[in-house]
N, CA, C and O atoms as a Tinker XYZ file with bonds, in Angstrom:
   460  protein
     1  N    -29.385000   88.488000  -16.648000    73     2
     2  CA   -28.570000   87.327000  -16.902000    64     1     3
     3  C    -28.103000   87.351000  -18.357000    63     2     4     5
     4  O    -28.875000   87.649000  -19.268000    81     3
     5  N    -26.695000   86.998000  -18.575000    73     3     6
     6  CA   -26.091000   86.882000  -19.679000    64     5     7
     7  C    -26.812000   85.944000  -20.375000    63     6     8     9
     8  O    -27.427000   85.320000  -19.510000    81     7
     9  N    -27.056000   85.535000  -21.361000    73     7    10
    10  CA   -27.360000   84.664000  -22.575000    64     9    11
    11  C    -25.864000   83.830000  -23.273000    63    10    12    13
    12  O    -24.867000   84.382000  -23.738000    81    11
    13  N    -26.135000   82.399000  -23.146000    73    11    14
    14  CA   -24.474000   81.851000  -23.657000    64    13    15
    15  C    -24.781000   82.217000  -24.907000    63    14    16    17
    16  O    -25.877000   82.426000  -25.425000    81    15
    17  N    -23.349000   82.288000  -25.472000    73    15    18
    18  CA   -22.546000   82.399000  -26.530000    64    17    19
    19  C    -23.085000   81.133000  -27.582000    63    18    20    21
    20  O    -22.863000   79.977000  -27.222000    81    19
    21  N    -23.846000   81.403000  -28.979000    73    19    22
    22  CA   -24.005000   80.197000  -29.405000    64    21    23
    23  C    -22.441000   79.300000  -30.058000    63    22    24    25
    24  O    -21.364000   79.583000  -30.584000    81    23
    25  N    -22.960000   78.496000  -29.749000    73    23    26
    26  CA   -21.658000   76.944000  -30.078000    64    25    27
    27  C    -21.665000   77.813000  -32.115000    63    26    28    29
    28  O    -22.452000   78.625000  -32.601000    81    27
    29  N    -20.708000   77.279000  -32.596000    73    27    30
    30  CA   -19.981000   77.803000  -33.847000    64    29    31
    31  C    -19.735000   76.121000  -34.026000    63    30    32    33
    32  O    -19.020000   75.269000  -33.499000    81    31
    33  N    -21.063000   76.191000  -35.399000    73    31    34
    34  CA   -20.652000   74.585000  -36.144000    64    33    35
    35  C    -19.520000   74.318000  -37.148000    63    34    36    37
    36  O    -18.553000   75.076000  -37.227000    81    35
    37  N    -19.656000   73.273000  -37.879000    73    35    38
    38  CA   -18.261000   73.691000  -38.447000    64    37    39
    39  C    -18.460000   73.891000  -39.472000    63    38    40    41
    40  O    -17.467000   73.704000  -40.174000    81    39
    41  N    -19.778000   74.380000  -40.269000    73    39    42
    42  CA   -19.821000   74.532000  -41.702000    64    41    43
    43  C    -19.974000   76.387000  -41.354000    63    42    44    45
    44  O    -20.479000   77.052000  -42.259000    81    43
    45  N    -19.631000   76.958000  -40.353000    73    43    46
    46  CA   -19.908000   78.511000  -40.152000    64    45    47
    47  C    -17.619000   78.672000  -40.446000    63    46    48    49
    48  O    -17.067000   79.198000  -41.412000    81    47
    49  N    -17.002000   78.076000  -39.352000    73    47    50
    50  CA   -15.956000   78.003000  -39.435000    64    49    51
    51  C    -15.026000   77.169000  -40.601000    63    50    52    53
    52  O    -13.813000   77.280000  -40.784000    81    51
    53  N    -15.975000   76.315000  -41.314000    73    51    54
    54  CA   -15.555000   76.426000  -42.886000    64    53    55
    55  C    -15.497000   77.500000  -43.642000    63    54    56    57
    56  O    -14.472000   77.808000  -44.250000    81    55
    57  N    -16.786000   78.305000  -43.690000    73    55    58
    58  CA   -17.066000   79.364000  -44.285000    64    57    59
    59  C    -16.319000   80.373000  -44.174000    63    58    60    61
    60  O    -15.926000   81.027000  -45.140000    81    59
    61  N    -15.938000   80.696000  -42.554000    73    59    62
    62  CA   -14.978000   82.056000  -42.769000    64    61    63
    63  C    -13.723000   81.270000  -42.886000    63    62    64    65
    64  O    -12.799000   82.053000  -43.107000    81    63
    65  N    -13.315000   80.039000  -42.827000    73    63    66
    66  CA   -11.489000   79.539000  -43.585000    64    65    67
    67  C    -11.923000   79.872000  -44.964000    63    66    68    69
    68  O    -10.892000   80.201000  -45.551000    81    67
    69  N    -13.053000   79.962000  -45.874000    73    67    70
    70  CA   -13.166000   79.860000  -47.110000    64    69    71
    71  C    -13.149000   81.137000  -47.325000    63    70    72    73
    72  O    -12.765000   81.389000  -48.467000    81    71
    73  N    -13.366000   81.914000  -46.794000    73    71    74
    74  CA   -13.612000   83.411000  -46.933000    64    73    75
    75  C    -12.496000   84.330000  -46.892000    63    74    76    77
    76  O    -12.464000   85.439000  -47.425000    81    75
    77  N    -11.409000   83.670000  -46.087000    73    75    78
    78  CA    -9.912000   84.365000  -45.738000    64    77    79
    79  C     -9.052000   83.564000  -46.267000    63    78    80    81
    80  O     -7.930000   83.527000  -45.761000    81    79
    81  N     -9.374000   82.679000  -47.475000    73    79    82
    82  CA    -8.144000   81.592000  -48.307000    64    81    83
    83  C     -7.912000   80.796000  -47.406000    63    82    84    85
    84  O     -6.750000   80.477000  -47.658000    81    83
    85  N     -8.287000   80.096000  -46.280000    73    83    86
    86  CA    -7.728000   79.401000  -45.668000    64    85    87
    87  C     -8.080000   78.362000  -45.747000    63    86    88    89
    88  O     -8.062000   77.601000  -44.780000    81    87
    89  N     -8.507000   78.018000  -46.935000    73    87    90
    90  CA    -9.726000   76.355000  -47.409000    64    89    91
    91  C     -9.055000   75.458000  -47.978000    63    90    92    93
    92  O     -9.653000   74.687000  -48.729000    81    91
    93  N     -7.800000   75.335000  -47.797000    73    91    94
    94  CA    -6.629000   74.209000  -48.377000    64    93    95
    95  C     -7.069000   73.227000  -48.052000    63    94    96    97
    96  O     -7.355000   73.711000  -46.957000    81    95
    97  N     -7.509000   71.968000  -47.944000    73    95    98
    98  CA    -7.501000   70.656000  -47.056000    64    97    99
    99  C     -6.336000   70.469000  -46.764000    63    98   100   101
   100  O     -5.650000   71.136000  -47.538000    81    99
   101  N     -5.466000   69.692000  -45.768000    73    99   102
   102  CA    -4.512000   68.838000  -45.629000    64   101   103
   103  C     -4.579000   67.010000  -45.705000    63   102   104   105
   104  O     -4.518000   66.294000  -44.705000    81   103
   105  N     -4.715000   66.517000  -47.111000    73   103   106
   106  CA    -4.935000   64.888000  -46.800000    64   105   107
   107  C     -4.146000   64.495000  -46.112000    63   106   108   109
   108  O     -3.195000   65.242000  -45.884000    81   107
   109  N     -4.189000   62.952000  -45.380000    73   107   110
   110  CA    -3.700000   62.150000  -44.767000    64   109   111
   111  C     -2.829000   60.891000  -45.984000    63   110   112   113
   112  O     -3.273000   60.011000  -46.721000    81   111
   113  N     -1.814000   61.263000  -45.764000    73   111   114
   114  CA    -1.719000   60.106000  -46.892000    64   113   115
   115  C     -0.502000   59.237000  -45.938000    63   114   116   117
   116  O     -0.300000   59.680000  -44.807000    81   115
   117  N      0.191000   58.179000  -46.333000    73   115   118
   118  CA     0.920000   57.362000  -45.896000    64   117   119
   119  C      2.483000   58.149000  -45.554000    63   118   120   121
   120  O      3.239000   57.932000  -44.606000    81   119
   121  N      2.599000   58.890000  -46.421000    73   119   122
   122  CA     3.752000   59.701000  -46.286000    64   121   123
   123  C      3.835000   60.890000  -45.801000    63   122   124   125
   124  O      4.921000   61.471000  -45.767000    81   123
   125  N      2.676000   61.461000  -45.336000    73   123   126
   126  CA     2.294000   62.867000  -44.640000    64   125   127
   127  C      1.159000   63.262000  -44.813000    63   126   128   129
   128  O      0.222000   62.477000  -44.960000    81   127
   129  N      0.981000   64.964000  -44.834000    73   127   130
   130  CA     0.133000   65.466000  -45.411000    64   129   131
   131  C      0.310000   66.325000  -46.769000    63   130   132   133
   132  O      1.162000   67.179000  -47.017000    81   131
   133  N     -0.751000   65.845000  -47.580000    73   131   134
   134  CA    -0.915000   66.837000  -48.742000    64   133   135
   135  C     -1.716000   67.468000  -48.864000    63   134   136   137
   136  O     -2.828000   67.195000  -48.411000    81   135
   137  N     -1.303000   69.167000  -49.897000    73   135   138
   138  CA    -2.300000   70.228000  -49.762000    64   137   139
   139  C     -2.503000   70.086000  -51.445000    63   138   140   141
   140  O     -2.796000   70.998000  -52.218000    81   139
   141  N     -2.240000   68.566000  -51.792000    73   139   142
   142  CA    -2.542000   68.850000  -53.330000    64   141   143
   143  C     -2.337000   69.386000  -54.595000    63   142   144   145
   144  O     -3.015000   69.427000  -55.622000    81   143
   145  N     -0.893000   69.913000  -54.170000    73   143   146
   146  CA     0.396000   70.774000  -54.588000    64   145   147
   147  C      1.433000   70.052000  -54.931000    63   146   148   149
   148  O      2.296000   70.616000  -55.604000    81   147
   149  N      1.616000   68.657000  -54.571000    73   147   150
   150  CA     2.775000   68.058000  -55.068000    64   149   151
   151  C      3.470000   67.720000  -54.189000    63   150   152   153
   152  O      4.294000   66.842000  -54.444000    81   151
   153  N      3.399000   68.368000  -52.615000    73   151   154
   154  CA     4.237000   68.866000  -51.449000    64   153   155
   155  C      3.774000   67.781000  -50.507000    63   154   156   157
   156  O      2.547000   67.849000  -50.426000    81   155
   157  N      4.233000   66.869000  -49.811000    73   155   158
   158  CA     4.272000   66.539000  -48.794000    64   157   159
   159  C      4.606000   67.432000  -47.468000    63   158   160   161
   160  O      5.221000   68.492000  -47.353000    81   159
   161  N      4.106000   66.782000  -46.727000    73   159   162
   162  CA     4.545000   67.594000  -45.050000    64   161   163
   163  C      4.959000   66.833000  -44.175000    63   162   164   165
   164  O      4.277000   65.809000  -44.164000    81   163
   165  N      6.034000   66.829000  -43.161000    73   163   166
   166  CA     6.349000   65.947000  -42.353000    64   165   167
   167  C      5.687000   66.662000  -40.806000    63   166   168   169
   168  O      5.317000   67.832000  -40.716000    81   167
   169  N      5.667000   66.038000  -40.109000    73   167   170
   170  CA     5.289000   66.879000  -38.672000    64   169   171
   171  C      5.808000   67.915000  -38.408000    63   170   172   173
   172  O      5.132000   68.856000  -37.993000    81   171
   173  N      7.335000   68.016000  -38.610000    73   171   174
   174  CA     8.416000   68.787000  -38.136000    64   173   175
   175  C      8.104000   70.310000  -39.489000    63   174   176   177
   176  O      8.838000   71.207000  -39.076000    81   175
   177  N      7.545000   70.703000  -40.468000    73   175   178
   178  CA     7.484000   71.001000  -40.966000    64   177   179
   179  C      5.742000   71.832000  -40.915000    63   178   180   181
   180  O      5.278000   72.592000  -41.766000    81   179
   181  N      5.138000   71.396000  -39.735000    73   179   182
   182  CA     3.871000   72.122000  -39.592000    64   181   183
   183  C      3.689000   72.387000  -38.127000    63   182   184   185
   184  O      4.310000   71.912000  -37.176000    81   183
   185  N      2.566000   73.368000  -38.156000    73   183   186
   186  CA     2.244000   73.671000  -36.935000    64   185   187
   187  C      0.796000   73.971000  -36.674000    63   186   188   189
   188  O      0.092000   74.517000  -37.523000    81   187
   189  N      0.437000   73.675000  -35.703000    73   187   190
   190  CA    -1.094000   73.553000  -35.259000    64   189   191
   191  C     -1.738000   75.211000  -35.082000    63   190   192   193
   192  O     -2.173000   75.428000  -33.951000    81   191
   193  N     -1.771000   75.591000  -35.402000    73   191   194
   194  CA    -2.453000   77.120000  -34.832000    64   193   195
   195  C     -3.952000   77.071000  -34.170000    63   194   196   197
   196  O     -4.000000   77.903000  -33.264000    81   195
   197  N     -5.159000   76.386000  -34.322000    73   195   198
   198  CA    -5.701000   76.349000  -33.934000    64   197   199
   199  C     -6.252000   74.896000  -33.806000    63   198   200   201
   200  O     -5.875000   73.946000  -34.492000    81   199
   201  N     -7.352000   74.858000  -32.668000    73   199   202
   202  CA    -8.027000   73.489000  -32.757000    64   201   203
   203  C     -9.535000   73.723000  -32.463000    63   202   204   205
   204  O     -9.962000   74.278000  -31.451000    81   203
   205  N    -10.528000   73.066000  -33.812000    73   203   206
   206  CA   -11.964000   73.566000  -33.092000    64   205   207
   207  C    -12.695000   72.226000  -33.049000    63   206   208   209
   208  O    -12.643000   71.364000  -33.926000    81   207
   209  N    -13.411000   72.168000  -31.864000    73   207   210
   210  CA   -13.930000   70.616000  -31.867000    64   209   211
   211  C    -15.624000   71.011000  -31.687000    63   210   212   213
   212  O    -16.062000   71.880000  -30.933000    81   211
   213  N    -16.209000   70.365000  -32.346000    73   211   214
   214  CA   -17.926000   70.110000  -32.600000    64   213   215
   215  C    -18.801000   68.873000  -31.871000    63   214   216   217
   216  O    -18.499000   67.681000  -31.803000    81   215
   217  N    -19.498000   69.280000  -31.565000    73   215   218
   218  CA   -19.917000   68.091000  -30.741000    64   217   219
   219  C    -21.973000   68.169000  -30.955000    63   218   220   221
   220  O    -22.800000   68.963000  -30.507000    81   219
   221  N    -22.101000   66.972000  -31.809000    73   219   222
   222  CA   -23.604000   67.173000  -32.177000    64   221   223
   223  C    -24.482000   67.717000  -31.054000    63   222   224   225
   224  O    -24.181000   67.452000  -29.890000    81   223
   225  N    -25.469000   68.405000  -31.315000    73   223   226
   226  CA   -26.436000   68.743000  -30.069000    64   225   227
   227  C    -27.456000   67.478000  -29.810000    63   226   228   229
   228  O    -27.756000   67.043000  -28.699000    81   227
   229  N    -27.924000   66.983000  -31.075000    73   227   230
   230  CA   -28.483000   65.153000  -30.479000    64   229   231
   231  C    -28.268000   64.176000  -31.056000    63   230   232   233
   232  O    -29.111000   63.279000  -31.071000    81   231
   233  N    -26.766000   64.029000  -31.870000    73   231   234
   234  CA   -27.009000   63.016000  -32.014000    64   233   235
   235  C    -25.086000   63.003000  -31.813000    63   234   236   237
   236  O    -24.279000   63.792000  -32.305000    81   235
   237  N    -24.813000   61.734000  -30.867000    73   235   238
   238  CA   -23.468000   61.565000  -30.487000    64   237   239
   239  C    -22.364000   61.457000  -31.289000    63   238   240   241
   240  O    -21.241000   61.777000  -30.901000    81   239
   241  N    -22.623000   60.995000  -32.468000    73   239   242
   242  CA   -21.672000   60.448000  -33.877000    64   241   243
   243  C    -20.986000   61.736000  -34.585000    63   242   244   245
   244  O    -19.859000   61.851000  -35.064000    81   243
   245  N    -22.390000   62.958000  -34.455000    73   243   246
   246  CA   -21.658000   63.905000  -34.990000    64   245   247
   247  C    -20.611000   64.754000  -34.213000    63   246   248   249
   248  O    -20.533000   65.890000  -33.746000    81   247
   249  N    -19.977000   63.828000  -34.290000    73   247   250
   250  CA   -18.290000   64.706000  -33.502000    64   249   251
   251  C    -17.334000   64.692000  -34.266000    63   250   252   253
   252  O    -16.900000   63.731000  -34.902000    81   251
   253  N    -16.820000   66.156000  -34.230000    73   251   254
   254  CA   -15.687000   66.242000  -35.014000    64   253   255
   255  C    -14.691000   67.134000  -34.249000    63   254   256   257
   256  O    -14.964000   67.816000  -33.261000    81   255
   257  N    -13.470000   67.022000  -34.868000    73   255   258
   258  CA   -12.023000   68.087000  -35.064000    64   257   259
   259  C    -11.547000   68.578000  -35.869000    63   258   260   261
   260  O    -10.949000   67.706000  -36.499000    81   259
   261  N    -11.340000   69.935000  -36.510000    73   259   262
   262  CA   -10.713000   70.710000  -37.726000    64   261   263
   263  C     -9.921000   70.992000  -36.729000    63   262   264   265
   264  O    -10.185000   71.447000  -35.617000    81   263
   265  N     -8.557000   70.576000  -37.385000    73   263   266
   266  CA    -7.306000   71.523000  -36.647000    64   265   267
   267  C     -6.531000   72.189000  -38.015000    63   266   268   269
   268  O     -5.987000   71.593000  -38.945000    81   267
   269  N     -6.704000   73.779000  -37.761000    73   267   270
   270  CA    -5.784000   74.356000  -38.446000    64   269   271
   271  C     -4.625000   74.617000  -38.442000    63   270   272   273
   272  O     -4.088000   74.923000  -37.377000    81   271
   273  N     -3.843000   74.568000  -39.730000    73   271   274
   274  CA    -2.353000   73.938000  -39.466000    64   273   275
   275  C     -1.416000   74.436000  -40.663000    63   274   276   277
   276  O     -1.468000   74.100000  -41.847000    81   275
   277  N     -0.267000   75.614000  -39.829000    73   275   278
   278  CA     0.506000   76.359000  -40.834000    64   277   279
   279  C      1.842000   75.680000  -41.043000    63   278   280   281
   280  O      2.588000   75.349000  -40.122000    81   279
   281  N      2.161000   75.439000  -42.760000    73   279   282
   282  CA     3.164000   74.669000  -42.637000    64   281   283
   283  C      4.224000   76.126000  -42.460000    63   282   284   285
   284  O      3.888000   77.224000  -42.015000    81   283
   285  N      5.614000   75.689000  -42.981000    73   283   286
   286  CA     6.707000   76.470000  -42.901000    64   285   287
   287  C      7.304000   76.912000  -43.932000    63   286   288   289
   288  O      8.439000   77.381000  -44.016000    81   287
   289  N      6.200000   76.691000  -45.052000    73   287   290
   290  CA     6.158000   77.570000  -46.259000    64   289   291
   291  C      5.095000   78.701000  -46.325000    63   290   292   293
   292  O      4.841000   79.467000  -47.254000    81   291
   293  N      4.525000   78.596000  -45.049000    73   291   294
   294  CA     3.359000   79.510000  -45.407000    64   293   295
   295  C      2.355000   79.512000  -45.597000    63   294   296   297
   296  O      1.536000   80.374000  -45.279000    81   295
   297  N      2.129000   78.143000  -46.392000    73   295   298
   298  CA     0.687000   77.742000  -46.737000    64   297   299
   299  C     -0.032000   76.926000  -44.838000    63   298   300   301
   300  O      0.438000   76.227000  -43.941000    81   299
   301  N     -1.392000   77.634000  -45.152000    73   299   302
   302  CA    -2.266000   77.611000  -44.038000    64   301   303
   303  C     -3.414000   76.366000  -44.762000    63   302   304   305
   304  O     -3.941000   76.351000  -45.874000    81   303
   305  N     -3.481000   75.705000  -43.977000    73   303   306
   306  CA    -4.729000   74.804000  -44.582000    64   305   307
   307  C     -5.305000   73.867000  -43.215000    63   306   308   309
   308  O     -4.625000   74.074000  -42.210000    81   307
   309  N     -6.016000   73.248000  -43.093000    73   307   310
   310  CA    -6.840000   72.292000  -42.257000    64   309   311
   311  C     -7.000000   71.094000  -42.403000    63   310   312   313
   312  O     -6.838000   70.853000  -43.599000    81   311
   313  N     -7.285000   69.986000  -41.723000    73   311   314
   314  CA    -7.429000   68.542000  -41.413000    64   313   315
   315  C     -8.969000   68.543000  -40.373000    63   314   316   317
   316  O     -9.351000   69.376000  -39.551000    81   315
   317  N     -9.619000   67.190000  -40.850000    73   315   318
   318  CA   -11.125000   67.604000  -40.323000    64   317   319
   319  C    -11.457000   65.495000  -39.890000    63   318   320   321
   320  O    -11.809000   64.638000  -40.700000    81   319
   321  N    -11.154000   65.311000  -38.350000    73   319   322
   322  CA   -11.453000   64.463000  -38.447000    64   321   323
   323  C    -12.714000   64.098000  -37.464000    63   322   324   325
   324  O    -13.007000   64.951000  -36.626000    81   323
   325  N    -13.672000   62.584000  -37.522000    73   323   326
   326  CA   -14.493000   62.892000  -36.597000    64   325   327
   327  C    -13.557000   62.146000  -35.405000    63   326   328   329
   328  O    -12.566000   61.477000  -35.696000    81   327
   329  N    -14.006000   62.355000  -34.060000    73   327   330
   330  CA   -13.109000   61.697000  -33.123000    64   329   331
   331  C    -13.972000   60.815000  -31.789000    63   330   332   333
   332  O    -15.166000   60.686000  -31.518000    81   331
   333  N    -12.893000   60.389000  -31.255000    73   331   334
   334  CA   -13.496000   58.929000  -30.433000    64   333   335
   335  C    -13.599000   57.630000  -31.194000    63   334   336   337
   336  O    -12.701000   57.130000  -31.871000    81   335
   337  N    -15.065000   57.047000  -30.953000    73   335   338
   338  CA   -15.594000   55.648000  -31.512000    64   337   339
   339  C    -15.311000   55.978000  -33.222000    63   338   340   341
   340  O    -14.584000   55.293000  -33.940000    81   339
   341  N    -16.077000   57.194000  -33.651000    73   339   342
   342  CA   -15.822000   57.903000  -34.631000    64   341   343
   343  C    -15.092000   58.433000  -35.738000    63   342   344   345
   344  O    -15.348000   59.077000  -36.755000    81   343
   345  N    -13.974000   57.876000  -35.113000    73   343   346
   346  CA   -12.611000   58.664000  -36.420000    64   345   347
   347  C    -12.563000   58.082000  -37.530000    63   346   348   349
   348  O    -12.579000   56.855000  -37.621000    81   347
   349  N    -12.495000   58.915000  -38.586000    73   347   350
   350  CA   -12.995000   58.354000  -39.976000    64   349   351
   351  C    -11.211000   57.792000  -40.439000    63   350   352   353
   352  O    -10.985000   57.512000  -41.616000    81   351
   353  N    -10.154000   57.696000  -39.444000    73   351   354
   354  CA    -9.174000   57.209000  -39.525000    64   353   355
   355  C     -8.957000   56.023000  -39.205000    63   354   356   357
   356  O     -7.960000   55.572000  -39.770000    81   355
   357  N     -9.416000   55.395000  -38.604000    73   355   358
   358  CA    -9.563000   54.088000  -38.120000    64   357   359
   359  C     -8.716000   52.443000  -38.402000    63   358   360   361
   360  O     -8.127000   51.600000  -37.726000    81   359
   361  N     -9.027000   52.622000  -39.537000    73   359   362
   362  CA    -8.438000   51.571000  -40.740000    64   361   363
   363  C     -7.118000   52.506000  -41.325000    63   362   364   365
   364  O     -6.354000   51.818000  -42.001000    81   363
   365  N     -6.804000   53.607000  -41.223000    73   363   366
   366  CA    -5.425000   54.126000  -42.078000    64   365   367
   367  C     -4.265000   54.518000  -40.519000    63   366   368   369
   368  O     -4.187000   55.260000  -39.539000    81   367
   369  N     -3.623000   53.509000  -41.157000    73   367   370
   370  CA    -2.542000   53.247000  -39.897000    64   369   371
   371  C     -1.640000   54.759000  -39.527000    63   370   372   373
   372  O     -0.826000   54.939000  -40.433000    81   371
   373  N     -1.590000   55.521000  -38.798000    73   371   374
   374  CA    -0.753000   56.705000  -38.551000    64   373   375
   375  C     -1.277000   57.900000  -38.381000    63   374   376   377
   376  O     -0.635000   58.868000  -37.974000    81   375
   377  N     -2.783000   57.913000  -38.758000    73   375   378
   378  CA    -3.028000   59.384000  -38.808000    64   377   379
   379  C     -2.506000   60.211000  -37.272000    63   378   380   381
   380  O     -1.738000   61.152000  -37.071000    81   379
   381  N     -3.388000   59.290000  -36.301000    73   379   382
   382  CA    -3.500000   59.645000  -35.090000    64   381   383
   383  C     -1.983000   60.251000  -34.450000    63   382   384   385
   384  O     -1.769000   61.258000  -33.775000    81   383
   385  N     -1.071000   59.214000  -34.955000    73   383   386
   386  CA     0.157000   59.444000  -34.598000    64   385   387
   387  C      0.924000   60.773000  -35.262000    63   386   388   389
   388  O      1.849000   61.445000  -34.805000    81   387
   389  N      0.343000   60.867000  -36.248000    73   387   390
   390  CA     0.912000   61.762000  -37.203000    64   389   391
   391  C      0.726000   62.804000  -36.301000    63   390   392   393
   392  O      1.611000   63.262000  -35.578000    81   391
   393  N     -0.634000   63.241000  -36.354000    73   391   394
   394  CA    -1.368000   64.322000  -35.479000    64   393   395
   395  C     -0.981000   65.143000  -34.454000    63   394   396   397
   396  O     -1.043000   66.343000  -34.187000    81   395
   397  N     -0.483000   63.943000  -33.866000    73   395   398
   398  CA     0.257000   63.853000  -32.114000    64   397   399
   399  C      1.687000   64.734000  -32.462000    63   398   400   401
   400  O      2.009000   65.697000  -31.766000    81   399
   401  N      2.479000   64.285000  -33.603000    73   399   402
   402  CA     3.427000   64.677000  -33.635000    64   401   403
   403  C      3.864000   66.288000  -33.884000    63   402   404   405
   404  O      4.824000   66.974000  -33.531000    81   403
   405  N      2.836000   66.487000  -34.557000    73   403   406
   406  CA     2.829000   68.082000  -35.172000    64   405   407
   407  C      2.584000   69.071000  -33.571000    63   406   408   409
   408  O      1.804000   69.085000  -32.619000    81   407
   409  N      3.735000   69.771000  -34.027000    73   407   410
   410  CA     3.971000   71.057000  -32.705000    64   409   411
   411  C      2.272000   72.011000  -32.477000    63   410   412   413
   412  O      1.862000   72.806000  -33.323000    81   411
   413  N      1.857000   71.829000  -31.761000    73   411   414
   414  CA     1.011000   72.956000  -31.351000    64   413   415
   415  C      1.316000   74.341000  -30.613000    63   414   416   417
   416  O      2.072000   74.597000  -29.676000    81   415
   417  N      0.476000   75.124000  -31.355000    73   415   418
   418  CA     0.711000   76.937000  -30.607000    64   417   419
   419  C      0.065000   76.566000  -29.295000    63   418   420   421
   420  O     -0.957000   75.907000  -29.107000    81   419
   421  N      1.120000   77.297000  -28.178000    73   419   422
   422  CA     0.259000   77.124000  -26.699000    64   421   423
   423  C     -1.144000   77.719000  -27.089000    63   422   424   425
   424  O     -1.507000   78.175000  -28.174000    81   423
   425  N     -1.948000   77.568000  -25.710000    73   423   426
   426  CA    -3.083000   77.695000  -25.816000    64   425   427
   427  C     -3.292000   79.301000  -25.589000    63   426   428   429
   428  O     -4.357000   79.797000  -25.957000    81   427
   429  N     -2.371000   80.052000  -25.035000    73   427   430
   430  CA    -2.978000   81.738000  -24.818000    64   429   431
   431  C     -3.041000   82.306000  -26.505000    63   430   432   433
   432  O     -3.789000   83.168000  -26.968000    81   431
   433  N     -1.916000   81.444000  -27.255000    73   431   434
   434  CA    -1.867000   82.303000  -28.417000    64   433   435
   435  C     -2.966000   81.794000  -29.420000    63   434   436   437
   436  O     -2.996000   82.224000  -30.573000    81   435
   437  N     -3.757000   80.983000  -29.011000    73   435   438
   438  CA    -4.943000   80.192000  -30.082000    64   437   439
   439  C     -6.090000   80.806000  -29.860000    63   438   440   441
   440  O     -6.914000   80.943000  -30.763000    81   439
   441  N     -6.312000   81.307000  -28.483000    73   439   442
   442  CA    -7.266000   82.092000  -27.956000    64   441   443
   443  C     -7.228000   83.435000  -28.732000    63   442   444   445
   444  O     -8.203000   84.066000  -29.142000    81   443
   445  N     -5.905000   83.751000  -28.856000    73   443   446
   446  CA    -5.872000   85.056000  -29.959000    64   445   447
   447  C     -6.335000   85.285000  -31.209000    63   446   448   449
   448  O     -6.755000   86.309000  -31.747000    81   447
   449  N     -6.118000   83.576000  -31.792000    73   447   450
   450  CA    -6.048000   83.674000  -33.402000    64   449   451
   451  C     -7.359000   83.612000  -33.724000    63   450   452   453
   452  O     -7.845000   82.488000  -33.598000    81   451
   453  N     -8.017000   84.385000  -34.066000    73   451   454
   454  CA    -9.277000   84.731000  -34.839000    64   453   455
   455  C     -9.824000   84.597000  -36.292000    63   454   456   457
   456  O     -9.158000   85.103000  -37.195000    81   455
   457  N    -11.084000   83.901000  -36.608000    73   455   458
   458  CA   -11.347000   84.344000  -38.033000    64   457   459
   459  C    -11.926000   85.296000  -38.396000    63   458   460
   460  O    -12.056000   85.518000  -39.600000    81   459
C-alpha cells in the first residue's frame, strides 16, 4: 500500500517562494494591491497562477489561502488570507471582491506550475 503524500504547510511553501524570489507580499489596500514599490494593481492587470489552501490538522481556525499572483509587469508575488468564519478581511470592504475579480490560470496549467 501506497503511503499519502504529506499535506505541504504554508511556512514550507513560503520557504521555497522565498527561495526562488517569489516573497513579494501583495497588500490589500483600498485602491488595489501593493507590492510596496509605489505600484498599484488593478484586477485586470494580474493573474492568479496558483492557489494553495491549508487547513489546520486540529485546530479549525487555522485555515488559510496564499494565492500566487503574476502581475503584467512581471513581478510575481502572493496574498495570504485566512478563509471562511476566518478571513482576516472581514472589516476591509473589497478584498473578497477584489480577489474574485483577478483572472485565474485554468486548473491543468496550475497543476504544472511547480516550486
Amino acid at each position: 500500500m501506497q503511503m499519502p503524500h504529506p499535506m505541504t504547510t504554508l511556512s514550507e511553501v513560503m520557504e521555497k517562494l522565498r527561495l526562488k524570489g517569489l516573497d513579494t507580499e501583495m497588500r490589500w489596500t483600498k485602491e488595489g494591491f501593493s507590492a510596496g514599490k509605489g505600484k498599484v494593481y488593478q484586477p485586470d492587470e494580474l493573474e492568479i497562477i496558483k492557489v494553495y489552501r491549508f487547513e489546520g490538522m486540529s485546530d479549525p481556525s487555522d485555515t488559510s489561502i496564499l494565492y500566487l499572483i503574476k502581475a503584467n509587469d512581471g513581478l510575481i508575488g502572493y496574498s495570504i488570507d485566512a478563509y471562511g468564519a476566518y478571513s482576516n478581511h472581514d472589516n476591509e470592504e473589497g478584498y473578497d471582491n477584489f480577489i474574485r475579480l483577478i483572472p485565474e490560470t485554468g486548473h491543468d496549467q496550475q497543476l504544472s506550475f511547480e516550486l
